[in-house]
DOSEFI-615156 format. One record per residue (C-alpha): z, x, y; residue in one letter. Coordinates in steps of 0.05 Angstrom, whole numbers, plus 5000, padded with zeros to 4 digits. Each point is the difference from the previous one (the first is absolute). Layout:
<recs>
+------+------+------+-------+
|   pz |   px |   py | selum |
+------+------+------+-------+
|    Z |    X |    Y |     A |
...
+------+------+------+-------+
</recs>
This chain:
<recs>
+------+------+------+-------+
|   pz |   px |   py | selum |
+------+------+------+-------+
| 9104 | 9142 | 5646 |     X |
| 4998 | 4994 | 4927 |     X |
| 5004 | 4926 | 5001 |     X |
| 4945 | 5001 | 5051 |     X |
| 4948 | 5046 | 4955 |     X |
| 5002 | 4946 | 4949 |     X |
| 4987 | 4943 | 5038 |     X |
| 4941 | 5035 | 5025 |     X |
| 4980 | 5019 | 4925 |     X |
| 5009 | 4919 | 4982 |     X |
| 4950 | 4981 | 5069 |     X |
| 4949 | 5058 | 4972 |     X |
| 4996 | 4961 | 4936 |     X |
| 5001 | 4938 | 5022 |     X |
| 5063 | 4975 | 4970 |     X |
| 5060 | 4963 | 5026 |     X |
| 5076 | 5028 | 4985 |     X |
| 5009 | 4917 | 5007 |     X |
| 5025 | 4965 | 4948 |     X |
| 4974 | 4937 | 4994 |     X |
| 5066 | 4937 | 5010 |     X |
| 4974 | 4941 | 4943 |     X |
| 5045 | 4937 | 4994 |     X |
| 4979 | 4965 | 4928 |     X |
| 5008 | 4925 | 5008 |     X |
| 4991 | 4994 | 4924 |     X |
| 5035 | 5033 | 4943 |     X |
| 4940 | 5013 | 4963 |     X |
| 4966 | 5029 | 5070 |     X |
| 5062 | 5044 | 4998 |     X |
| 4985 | 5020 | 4923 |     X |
| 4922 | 5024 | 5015 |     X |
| 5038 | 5038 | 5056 |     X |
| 5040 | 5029 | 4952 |     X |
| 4940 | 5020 | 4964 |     X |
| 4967 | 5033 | 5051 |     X |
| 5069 | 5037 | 5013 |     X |
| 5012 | 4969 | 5066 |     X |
| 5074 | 4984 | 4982 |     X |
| 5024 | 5039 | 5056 |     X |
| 4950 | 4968 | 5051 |     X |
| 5020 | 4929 | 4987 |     X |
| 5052 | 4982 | 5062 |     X |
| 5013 | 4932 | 4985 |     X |
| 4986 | 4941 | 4945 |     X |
| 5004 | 4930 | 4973 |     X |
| 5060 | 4969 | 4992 |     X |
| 4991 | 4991 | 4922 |     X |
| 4980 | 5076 | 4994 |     X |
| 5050 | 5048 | 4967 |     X |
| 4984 | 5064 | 5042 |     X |
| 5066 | 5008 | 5042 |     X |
| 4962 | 4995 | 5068 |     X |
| 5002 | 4945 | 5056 |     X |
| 4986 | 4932 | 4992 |     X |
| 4934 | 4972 | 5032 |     X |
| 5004 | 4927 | 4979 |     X |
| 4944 | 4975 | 4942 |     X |
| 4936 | 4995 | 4993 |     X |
| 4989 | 4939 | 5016 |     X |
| 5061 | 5002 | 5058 |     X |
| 4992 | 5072 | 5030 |     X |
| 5055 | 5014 | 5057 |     X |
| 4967 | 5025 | 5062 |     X |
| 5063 | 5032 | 5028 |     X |
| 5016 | 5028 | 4941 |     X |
| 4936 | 5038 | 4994 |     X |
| 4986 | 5016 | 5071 |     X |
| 5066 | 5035 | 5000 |     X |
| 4975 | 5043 | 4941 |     X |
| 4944 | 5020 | 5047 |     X |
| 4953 | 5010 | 4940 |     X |
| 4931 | 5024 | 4993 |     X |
| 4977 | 4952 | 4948 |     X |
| 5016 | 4942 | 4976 |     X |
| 4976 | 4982 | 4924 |     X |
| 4999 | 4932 | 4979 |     X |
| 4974 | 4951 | 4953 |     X |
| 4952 | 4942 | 5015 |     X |
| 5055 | 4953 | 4994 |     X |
| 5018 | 5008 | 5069 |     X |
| 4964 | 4961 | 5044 |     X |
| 4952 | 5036 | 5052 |     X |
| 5032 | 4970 | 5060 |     X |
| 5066 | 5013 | 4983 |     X |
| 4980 | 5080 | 4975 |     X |
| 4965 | 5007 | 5061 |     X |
| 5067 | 4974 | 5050 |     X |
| 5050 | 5041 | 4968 |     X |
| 4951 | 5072 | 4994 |     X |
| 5025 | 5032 | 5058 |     X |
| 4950 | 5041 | 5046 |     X |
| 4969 | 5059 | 4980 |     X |
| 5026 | 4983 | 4929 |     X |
| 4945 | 4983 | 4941 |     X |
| 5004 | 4946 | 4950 |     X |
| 4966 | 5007 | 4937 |     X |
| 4990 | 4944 | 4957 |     X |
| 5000 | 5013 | 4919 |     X |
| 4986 | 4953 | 4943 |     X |
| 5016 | 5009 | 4923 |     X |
| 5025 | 4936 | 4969 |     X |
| 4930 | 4984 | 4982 |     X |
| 4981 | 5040 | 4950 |     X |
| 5014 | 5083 | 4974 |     X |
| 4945 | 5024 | 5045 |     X |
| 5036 | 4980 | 5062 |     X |
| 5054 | 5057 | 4991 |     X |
| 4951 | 5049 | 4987 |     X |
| 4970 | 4981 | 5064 |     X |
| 5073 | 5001 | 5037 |     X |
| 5003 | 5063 | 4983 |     X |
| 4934 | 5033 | 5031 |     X |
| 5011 | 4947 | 5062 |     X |
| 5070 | 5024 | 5018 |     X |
| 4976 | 5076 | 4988 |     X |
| 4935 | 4994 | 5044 |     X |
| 5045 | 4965 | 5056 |     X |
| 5056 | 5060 | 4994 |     X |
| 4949 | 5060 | 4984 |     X |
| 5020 | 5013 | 4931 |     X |
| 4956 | 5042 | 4967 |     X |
| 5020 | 4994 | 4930 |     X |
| 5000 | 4918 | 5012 |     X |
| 4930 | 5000 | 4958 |     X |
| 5024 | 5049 | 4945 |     X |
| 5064 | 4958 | 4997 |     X |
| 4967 | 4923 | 4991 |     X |
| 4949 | 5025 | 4949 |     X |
| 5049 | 5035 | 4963 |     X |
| 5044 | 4935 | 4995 |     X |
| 4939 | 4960 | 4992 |     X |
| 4993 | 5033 | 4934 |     X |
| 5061 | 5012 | 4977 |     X |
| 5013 | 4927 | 4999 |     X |
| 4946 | 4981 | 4969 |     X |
| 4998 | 5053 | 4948 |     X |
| 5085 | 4985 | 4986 |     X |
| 4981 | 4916 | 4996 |     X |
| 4947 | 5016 | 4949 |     X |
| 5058 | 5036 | 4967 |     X |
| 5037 | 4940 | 4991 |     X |
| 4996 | 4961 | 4930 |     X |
| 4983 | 4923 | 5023 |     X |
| 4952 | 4979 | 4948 |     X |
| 4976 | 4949 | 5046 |     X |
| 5070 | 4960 | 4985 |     X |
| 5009 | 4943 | 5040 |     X |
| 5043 | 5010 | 5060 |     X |
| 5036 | 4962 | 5054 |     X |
| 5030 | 5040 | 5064 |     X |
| 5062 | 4972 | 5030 |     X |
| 5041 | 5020 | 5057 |     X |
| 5058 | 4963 | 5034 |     X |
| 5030 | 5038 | 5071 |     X |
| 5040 | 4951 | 5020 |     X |
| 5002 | 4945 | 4945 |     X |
| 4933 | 4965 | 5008 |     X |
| 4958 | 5030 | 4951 |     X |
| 4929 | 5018 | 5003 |     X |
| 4943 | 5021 | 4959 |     X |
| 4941 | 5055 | 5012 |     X |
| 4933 | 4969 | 4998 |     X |
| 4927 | 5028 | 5005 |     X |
| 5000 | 5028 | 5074 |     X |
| 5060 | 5047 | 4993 |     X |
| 5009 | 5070 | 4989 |     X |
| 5037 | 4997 | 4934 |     X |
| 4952 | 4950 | 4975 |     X |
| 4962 | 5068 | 4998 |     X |
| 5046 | 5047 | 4975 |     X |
| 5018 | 4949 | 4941 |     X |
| 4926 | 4992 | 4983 |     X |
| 4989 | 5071 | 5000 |     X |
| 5056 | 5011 | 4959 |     X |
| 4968 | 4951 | 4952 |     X |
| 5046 | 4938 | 5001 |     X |
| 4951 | 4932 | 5013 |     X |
| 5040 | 4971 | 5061 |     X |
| 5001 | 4924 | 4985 |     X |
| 5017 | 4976 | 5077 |     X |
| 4939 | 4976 | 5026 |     X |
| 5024 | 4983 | 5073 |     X |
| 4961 | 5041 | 5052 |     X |
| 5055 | 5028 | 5030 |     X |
| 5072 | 5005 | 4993 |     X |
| 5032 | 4936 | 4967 |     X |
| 5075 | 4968 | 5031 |     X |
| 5028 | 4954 | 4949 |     X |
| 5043 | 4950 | 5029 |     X |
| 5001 | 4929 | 5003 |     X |
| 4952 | 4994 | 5066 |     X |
| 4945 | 5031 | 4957 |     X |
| 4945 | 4986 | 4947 |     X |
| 5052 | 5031 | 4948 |     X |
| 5069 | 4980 | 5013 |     X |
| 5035 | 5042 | 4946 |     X |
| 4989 | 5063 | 4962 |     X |
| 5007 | 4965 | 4935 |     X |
| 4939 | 4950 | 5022 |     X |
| 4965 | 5074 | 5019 |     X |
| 5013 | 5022 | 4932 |     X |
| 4982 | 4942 | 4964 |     X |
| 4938 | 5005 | 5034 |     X |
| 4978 | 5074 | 4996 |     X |
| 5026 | 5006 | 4932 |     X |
| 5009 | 5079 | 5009 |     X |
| 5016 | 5050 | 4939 |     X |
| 5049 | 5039 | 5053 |     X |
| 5031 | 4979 | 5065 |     X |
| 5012 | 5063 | 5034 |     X |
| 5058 | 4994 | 5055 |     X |
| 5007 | 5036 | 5063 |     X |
| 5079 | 5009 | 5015 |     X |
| 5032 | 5037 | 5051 |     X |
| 5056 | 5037 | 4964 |     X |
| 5042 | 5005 | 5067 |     X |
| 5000 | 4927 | 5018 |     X |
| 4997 | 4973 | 4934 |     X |
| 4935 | 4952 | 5016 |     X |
| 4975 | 4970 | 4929 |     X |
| 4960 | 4952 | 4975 |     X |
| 5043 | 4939 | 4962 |     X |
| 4954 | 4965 | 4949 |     X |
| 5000 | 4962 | 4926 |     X |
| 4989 | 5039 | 4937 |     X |
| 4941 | 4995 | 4977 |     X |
| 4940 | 5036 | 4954 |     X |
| 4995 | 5056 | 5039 |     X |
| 5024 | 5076 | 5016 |     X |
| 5044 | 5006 | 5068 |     X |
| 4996 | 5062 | 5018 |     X |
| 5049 | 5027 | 5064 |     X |
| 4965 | 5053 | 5054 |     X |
| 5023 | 5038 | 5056 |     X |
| 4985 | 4959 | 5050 |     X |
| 5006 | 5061 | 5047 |     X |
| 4940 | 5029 | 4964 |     X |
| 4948 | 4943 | 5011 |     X |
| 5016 | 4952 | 5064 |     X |
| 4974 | 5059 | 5048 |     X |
| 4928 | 5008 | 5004 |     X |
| 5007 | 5075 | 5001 |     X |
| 4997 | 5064 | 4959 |     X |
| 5075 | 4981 | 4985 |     X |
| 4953 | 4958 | 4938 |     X |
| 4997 | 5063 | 4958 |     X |
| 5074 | 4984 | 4980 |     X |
| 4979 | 4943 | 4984 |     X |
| 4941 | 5020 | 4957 |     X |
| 5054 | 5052 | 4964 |     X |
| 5047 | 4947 | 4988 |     X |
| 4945 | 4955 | 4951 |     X |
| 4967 | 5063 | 4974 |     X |
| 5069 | 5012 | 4977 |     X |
| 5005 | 4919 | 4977 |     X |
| 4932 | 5003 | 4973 |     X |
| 4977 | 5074 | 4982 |     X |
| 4930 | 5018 | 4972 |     X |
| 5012 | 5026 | 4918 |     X |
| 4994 | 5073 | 5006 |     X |
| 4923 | 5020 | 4969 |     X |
+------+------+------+-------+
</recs>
């Protein structure tokens, strides 16, 4: 009787006692999650996520068994999956929401209000305005003196640089480092390319500071000449997800490069 008196108070207030089931086909989907203290909601993820849930293939390789067995509400992706493959493996009566965020730090703030709206969230708005600012007002907290600066990362021993169209290009220039890769997009150095070698890259961006991404646990690093310039090591953990995971990131250089006390 009891049980039934609050289901009836839930319908009165039209509420659900459902929790949404979310699979995250994208560790940094599964971070904004995490944000939004969905945790407990996600049922299933990427295979190169580190939640201890069940694999659902890749994002650009999503396994339609795999997620129809999962029997999920939602699935959140990014738009590197192709439409027609989203659209065969979201099974029926399932939604799939398509986020962006490699683009540029606006994106994420954006990912965060989409995936609230689409779950009912009401603190969603509160939540991406108050990282909105807080990274912002943490980058201008960082000491770059417009120094010259080069951003490297290398997953899995090809490396690549972050040009113009890419969220850190923004972080790094709020931060006040002048990023010297000009490419529009994300750079892959390799021989196939326009720059075959990040030596050549270097010789030609001539940076103050070549700031490289490395993923502690796999030991993924950057191998290049000395030269006239600073290397400084990050956490690659901290910066390859467009996320709010990025205000470790921000810590770690206003730690590096902290503002003189007034």
């Amino acid at each position: 009787m009891k049980k039934i008196f609050i289901l009836l108070l839930l319908a009165i207030a039209g509420c659900s006692s459902h929790e949404p089931r979310i699979i995250s086909q994208s560790p940094y989907i599964t971070h904004t999650l995490k944000y939004l203290c969905q945790e407990e909601n996600i049922v299933g993820v990427s295979r190169y996520d580190l939640l201890d849930r069940p694999r659902t293939g890749g994002i650009l390789d999503p396994e339609k068994e795999a997620i129809a067995g999962l029997e999920p509400d939602y699935i959140f992706t990014s738009d590197w999956t192709a439409p027609a493959i989203l659209h065969e493996v979201t099974p029926e009566g399932a939604k799939a929401v398509v986020l962006q965020g490699f683009h540029e730090m606006e994106e994420i703030e954006d990912n965060i209000r989409v995936i609230a709206k689409i779950l009912g969230l009401p603190e969603g708005e509160r939540k991406a305005d108050e990282f909105a600012a807080a990274w912002k007002r943490n980058a201008k907290e960082v000491k770059g003196e417009g120094r010259k600066a080069l951003l490297l990362s290398s997953c899995k021993g090809e490396p690549f640089s972050f040009g113009r169209n890419t969220y850190l290009y923004d972080l790094f220039s709020v931060a006040g480092f002048s990023l010297v890769e000009k490419h529009p997009s994300i750079r892959h150095v390799n021989k196939s390319g326009d720059i075959s070698s990040v030596d050549e890259l270097l010789r030609i961006t001539e940076p103050d500071i070549v700031f490289v991404l490395q993923d502690n646990e796999h030991g993924c690093s950057v191998d290049m000449s000395e030269g006239d310039y600073k290397v400084v090591l990050l956490n690659g953990e901290h910066f390859v997800y467009p996320a709010p995971v990025l205000m470790d990131g921000i810590a770690d250089l206003k730690r590096i490069f902290p503002v003189p006390e007034k």
